[in-house]
Steps between C-alpha positions, in 0.01 A plus 500: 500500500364408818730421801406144512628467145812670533614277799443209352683597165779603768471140648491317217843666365675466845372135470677523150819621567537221788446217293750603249749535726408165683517323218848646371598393883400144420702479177113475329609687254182397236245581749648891585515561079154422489392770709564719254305583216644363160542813384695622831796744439746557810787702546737268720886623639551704210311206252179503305330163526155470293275239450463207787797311307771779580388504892559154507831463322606759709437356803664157408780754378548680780435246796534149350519285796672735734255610801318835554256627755318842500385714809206678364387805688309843467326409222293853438240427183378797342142374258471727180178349381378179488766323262803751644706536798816610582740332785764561766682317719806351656676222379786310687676182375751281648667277204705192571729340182 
């Protein structure tokens, strides 16, 4: 894989991961299950959510109306292949009831 490639798979999940979190900030709750892929299984806090549905029923679950807003940093992206990556990074939220 050329370096050109790579970066822009790296990109493209950092660009990801922001919108998801974005949109869970924004109590868009729809719009951050859709990034996922239908057939999207997640281990969450102990939980395993699959399928689009279970992301979003846990976020209604889980936040509601109450407000949430993530610090996303040091996002490191390693690219497997083409349709693979692997990511790591640090996560801070501040949650007001």
């Amino acid at each position: 894989m050329e370096a050109a490639e790579e970066q822009a798979i790296e990109w493209d999940c950092q660009k990801l991961m922001r919108q998801y979190y974005h949109f869970v900030d924004q109590k868009e709750y729809e719009k951050a299950a859709q990034l996922f892929t239908h057939d999207i299984e997640w281990w969450s806090m102990g939980v395993s959510l699959k399928g689009r549905d279970d992301i979003l029923n846990a976020l209604h679950g889980a936040l509601g109306n109450d407000t949430i807003r993530h610090v996303f940093t040091n996002t490191l992206i390693e690219v497997i292949d083409e349709n693979h990556a692997t990511s790591r990074s640090y996560n801070t939220n501040y949650y007001i009831r």
